[in-house]
C-alpha positions as CSV (number, residue, x, y, z in Angstrom):
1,X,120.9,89.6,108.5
2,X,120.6,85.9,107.9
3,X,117.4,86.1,106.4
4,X,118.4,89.2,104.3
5,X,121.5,86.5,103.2
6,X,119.6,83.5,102.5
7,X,117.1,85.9,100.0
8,X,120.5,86.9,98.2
9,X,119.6,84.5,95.5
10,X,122.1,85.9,93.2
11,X,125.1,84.8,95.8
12,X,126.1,80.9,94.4
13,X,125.7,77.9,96.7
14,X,129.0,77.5,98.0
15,X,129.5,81.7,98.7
16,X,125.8,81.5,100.4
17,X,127.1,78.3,102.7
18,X,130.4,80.1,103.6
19,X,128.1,83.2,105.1
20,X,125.7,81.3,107.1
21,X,128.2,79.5,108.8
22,X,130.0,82.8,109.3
23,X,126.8,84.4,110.8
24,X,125.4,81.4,112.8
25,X,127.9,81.4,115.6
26,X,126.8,85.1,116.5
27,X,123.8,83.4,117.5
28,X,123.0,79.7,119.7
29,X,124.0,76.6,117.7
30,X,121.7,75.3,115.3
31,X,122.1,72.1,116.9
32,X,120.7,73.9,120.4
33,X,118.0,75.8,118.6
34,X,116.3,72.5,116.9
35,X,116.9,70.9,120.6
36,X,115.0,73.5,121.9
37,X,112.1,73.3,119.6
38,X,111.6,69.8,119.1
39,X,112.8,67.8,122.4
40,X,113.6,63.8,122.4
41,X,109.7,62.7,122.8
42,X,109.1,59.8,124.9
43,X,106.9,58.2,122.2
44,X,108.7,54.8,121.1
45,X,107.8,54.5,117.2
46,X,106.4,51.5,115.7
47,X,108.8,48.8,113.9
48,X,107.4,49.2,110.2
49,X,105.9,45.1,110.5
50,X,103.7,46.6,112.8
51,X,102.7,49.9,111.2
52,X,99.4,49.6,109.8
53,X,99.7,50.3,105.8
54,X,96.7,51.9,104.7
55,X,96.3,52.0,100.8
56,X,95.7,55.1,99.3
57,X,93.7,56.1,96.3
58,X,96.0,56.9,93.4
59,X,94.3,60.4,92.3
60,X,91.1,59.4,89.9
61,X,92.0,56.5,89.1
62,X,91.3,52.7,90.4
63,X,94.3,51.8,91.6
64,X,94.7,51.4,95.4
65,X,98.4,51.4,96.4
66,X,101.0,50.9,99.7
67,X,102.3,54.5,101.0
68,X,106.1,52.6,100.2
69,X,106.3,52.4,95.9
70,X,110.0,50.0,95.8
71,X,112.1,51.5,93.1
72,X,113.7,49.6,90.9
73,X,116.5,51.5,89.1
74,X,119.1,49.8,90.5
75,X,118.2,46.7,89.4
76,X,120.5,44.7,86.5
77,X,123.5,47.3,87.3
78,X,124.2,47.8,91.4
79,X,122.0,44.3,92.1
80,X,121.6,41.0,90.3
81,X,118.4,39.3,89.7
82,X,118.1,37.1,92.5
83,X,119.1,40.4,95.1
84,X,116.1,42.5,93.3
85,X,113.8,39.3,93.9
86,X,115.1,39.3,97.6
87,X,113.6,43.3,97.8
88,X,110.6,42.1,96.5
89,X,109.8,39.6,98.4
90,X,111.0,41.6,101.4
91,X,108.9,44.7,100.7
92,X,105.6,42.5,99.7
93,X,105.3,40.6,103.0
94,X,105.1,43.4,105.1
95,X,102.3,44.8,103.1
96,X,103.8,47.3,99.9
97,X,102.1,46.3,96.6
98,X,103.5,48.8,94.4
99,X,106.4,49.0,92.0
100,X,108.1,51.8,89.6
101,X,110.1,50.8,86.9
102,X,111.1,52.5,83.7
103,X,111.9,51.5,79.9
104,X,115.4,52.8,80.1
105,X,116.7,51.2,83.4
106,X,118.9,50.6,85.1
107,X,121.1,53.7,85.8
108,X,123.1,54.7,84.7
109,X,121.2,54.2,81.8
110,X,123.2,52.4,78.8
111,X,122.6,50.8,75.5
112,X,124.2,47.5,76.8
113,X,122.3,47.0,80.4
114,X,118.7,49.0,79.0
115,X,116.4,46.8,80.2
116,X,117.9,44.4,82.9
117,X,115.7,45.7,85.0
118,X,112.5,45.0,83.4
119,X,113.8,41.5,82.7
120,X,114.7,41.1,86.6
121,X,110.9,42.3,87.6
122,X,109.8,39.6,84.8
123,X,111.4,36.7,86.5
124,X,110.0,37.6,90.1
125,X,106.2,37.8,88.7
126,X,107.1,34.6,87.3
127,X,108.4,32.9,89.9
128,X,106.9,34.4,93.1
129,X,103.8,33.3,95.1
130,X,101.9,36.5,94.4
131,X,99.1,37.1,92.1
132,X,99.4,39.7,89.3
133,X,96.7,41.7,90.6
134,X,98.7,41.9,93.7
135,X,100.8,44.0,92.2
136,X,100.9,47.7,91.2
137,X,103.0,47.7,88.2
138,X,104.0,51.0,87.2
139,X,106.6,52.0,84.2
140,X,107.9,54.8,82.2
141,X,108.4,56.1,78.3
142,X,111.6,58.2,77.3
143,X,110.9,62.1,77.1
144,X,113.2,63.9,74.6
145,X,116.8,62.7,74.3
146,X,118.7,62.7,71.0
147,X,121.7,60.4,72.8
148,X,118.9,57.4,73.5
149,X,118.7,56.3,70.0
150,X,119.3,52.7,70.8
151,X,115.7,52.4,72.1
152,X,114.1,53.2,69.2
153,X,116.6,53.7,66.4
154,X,115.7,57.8,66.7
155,X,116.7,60.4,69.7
156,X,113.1,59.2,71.8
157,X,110.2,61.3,71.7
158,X,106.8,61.5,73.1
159,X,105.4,60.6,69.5
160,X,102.5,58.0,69.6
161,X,104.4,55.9,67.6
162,X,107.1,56.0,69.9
163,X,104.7,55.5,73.2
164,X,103.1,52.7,71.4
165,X,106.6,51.1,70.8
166,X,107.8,51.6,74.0
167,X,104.8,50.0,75.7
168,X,104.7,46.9,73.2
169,X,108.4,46.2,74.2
170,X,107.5,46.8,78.3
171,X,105.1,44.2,77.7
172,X,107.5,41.9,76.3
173,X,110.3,42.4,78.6
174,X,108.0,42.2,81.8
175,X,105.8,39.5,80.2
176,X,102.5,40.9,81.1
177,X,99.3,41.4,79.3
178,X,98.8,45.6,80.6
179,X,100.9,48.2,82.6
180,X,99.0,49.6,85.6
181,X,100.2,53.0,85.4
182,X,102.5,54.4,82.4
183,X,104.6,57.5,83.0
184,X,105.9,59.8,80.9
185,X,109.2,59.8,82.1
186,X,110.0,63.6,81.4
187,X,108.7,66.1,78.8
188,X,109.0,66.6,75.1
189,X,109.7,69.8,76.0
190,X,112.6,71.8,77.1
191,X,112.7,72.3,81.2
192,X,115.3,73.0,83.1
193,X,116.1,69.6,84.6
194,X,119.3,69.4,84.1
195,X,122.2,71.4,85.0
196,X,120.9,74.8,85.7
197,X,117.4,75.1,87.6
198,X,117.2,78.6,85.8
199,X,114.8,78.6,82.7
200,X,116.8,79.2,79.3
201,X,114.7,80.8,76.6
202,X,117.2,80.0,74.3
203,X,117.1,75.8,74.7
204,X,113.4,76.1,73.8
205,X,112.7,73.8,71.0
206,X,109.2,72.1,69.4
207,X,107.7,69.8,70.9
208,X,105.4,67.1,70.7
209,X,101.6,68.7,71.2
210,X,100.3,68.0,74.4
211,X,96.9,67.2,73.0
212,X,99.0,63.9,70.7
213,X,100.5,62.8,74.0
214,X,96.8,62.8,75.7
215,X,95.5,61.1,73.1
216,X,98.1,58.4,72.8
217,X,97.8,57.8,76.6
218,X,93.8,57.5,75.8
219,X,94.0,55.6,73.5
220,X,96.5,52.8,75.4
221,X,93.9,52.7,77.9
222,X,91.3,51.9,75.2
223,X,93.4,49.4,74.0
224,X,93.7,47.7,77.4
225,X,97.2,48.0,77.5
226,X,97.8,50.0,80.6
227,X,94.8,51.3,83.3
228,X,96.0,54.7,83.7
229,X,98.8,57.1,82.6
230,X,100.7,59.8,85.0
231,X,103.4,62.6,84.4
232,X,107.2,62.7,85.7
233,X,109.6,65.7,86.3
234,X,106.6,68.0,85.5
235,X,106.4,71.4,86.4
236,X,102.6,73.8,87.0
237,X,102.2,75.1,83.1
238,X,102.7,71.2,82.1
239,X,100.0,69.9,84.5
240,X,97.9,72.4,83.7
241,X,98.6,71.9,80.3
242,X,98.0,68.5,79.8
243,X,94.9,68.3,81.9
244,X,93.4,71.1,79.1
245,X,94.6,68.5,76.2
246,X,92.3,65.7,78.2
247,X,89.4,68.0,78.4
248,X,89.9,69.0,74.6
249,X,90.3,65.2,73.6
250,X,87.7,63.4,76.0
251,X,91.3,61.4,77.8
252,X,91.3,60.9,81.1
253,X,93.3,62.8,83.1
254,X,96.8,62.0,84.3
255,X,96.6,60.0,88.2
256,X,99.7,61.0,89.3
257,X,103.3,63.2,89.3
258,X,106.3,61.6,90.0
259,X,109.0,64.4,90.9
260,X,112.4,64.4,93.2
261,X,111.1,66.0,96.4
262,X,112.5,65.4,100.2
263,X,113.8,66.8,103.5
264,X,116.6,68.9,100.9
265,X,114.5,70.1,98.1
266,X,111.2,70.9,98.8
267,X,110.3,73.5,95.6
268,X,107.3,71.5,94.6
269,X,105.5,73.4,97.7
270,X,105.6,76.3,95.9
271,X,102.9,76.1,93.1
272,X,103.4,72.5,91.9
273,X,101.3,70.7,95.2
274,X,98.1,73.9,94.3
275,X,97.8,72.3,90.7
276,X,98.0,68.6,91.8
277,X,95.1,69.2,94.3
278,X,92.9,71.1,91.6
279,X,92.9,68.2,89.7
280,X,92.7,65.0,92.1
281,X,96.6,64.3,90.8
282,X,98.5,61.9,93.2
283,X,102.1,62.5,94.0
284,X,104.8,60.4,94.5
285,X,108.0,61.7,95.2
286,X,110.9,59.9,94.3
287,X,114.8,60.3,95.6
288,X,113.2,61.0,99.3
289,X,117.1,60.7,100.6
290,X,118.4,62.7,98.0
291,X,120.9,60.2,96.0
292,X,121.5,58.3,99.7
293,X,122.7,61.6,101.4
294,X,120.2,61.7,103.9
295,X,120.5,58.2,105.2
296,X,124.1,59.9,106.6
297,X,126.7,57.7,104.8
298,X,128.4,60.2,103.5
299,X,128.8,62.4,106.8
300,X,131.7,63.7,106.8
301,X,133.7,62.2,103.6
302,X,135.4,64.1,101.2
303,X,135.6,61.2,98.4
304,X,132.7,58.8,97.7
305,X,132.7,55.1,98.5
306,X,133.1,52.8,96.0
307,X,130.0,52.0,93.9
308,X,128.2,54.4,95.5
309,X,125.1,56.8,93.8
310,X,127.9,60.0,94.6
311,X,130.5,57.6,92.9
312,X,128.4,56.4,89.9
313,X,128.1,59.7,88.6
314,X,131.2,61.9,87.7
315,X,131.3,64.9,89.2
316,X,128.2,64.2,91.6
317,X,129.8,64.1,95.3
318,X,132.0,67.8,94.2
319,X,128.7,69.5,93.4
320,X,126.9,68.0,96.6
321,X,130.2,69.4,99.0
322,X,130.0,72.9,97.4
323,X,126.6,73.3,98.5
324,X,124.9,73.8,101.7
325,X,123.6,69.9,101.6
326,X,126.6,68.4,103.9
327,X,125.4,71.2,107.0
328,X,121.7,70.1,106.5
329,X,122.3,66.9,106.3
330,X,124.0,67.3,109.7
331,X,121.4,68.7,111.2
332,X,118.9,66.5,109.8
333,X,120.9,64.1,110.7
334,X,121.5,64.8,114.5
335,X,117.5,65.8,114.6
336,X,116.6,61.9,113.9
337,X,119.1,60.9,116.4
338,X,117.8,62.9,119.6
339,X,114.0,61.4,118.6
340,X,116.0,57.8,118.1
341,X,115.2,57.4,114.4
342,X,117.4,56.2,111.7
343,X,118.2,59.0,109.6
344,X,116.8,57.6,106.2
345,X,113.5,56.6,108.3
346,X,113.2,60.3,109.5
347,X,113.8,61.7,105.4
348,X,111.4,58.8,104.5
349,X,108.7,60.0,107.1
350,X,108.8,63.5,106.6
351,X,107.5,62.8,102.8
352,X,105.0,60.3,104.3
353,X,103.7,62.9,106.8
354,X,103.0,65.3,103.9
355,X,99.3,65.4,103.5
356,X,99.4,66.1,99.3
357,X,102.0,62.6,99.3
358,X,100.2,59.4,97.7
359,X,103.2,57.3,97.9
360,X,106.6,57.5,98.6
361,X,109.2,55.6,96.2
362,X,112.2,54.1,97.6
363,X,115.2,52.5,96.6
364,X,117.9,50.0,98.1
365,X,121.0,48.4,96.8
366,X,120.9,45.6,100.1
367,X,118.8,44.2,102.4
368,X,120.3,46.4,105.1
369,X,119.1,49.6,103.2
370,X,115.7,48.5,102.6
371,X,115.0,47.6,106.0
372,X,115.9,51.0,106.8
373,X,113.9,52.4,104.2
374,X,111.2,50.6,105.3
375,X,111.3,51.7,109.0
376,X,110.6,55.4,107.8
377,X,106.8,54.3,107.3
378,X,104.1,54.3,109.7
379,X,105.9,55.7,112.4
380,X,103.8,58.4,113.2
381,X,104.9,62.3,112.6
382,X,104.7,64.4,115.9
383,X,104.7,68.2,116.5
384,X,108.1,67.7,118.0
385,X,109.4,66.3,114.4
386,X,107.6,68.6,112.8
387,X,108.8,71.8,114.8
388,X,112.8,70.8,114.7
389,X,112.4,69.9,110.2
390,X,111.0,73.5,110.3
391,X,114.1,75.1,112.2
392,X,116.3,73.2,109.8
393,X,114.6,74.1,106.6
394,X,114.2,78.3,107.6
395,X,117.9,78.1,108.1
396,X,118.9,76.1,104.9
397,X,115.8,76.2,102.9
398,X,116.3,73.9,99.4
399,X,120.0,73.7,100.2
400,X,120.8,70.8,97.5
401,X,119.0,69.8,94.1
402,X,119.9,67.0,93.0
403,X,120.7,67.2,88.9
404,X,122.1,64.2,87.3
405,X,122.4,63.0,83.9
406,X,121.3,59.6,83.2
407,X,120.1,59.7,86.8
408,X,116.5,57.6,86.7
């Protein structure tokens, strides 16, 4: 019956939550059931400092990076510039070398902070006793929005001139000579991003040909100005797409997909992860907590604390409570407890311990958080960790995606 329930796609989120919990207490607790497959292991997990950090090929390109990327979006909002060099500084002594920023940062994004974030990043390269090649600096150019106009003096656009523009002015702010990796920070085209997840014939629009993009991106790296070029919020048809446009055009292929993937949406299993290996595409999830839900502060809370990711964004913490996210967030939750892990360092594990994972990008707004963060790597995944995700996820499989406007 449960499985017959949780296949009822047409049944909404809220009406699908209110039925498992009816049904579950026919049956033992989920609590006891995860228990029972995935006991406390006697194992004691490594500290991160002394988790060996083994850099990974990012797909076909040259660039070697840390399995942590620190995210950035927070930066010049939630954090001033001298907390954002703290993270830095942090992250690159215990071994992470890789960075993801974006042209319209921080979140959420406005016309009067746009670019604080760049700026903070600038002053740290300046500044700080690390090298330039040290450092894996990756960025991102607008996809379609006709409300970003302030960037450009135009709704943005995957245009070359507009990818041009956008990378000259990255340049400036960061005030370096060539991005490492440029992103394009999602499509020209219409895809369900946000609101619905459902695809809407009817908000298809023209777009910018695949085959311009791929040959703006080719000829960047030509130009020196950035070593390699990825995708972001991509679906199948548009990395399959795209990696036809290189082939027509002689580019080379995009290194790497940056999507929102973790412990509570996991859809990118299903197709996306076939298409990445086919083509030697690294992935790099980002959001591995989902918003901060999974480190646990919000167990139990009906209103958001102040300045907050659930508070930042109107509307945010009522969608996430009329979901199934708060029960699998308990679970997940209580699952990292019995094994004596932090609940962000079990969310931040689980995308490590994927085998198609590059690199997993994180974000903190303190020093406290990051640490955290931090302690999700290099740990180790066991059977045992393995076995009790797996219970969760069969009984709330992709319980919560996380849809945001202006959300990085």
């Amino acid at each position: 019956v449960l499985r017959c329930a949780l296949k009822f796609n047409s049944i909404c989120e809220s009406w699908r939550c209110m039925l498992l919990l009816m049904l579950l207490p026919s049956a033992l607790p989920l609590s006891a059931v995860v228990r029972s497959v995935s006991p406390p292991s006697t194992r004691s997990y490594k500290p991160f400092n002394e988790a060996q950090l083994e850099r990974q090929r990012l797909g076909t390109s040259e660039l070697l990076v840390s399995p942590c990327c620190l995210g950035t979006m927070t930066w010049g909002n939630q954090n001033t510039d001298s907390e954002a060099a703290a993270q830095l500084n942090a992250a690159w002594e215990l071994g992470v070398n890789f960075l993801d920023t974006a042209e319209c940062y921080p979140v959420p994004v406005s016309e009067e902070k746009q670019g604080n974030t760049d700026i903070a990043i600038a002053k740290w390269l300046r500044t700080s006793s690390w090298l330039r090649d040290e450092v894996v600096l990756a960025t991102k150019v607008c996809g379609f929005n006709e409300r970003f106009t302030w960037l450009r003096g135009e709704p943005t656009r995957v245009t070359r001139e507009q990818v041009f523009a956008s990378v000259d002015s990255s340049l400036a702010r960061l005030g370096v000579d060539h991005i490492d990796l440029l992103q394009i920070h999602w499509p020209d085209r219409y895809v369900p991003l946000f609101g619905s997840t459902r695809y809407d014939m009817t908000k298809e629009r023209d777009f910018v040909p695949f085959v311009e993009q791929a040959r703006a991106m080719g000829d960047l790296i030509m130009a020196g100005k950035i070593r390699a070029w990825g995708l972001s919020n991509e679906t199948p048809h548009g990395v399959s797409a795209f990696v036809a446009a290189c082939a027509a055009e002689g580019v080379p292929l995009p290194v790497s997909l940056q999507n929102s993937y973790s412990l509570l949406q996991r859809n990118d299993e299903m197709g996306l992860v076939e298409t990445m290996r086919a083509h030697n595409i690294g992935y790099l999830p980002y959001s591995p907590l989902s918003a901060g839900v999974l480190s646990g502060k919000y167990r139990g809370l009906t209103v958001p604390p102040p300045g907050s990711r659930l508070e930042l964004f109107g509307g945010y913490m009522e969608r996430y409570l009329s979901t199934c996210g708060p029960q699998a967030v308990e679970a997940y939750c209580e699952l990292a407890e019995v094994h004596g892990l932090a609940p962000a360092a079990l969310a931040i594990a689980f995308c490590e311990s994927r085998p198609f994972v590059t690199s997993t990008i994180i974000g903190a707004t303190s020093g406290v958080q990051l640490e955290e963060n931090l302690s999700g790597f290099g740990i180790g995944w066991t059977d045992e960790l393995e076995a009790g995700v797996q219970a969760i996820s069969d009984t709330y499989p992709d319980p919560w995606r996380m849809l945001v406007r202006d959300g990085g």
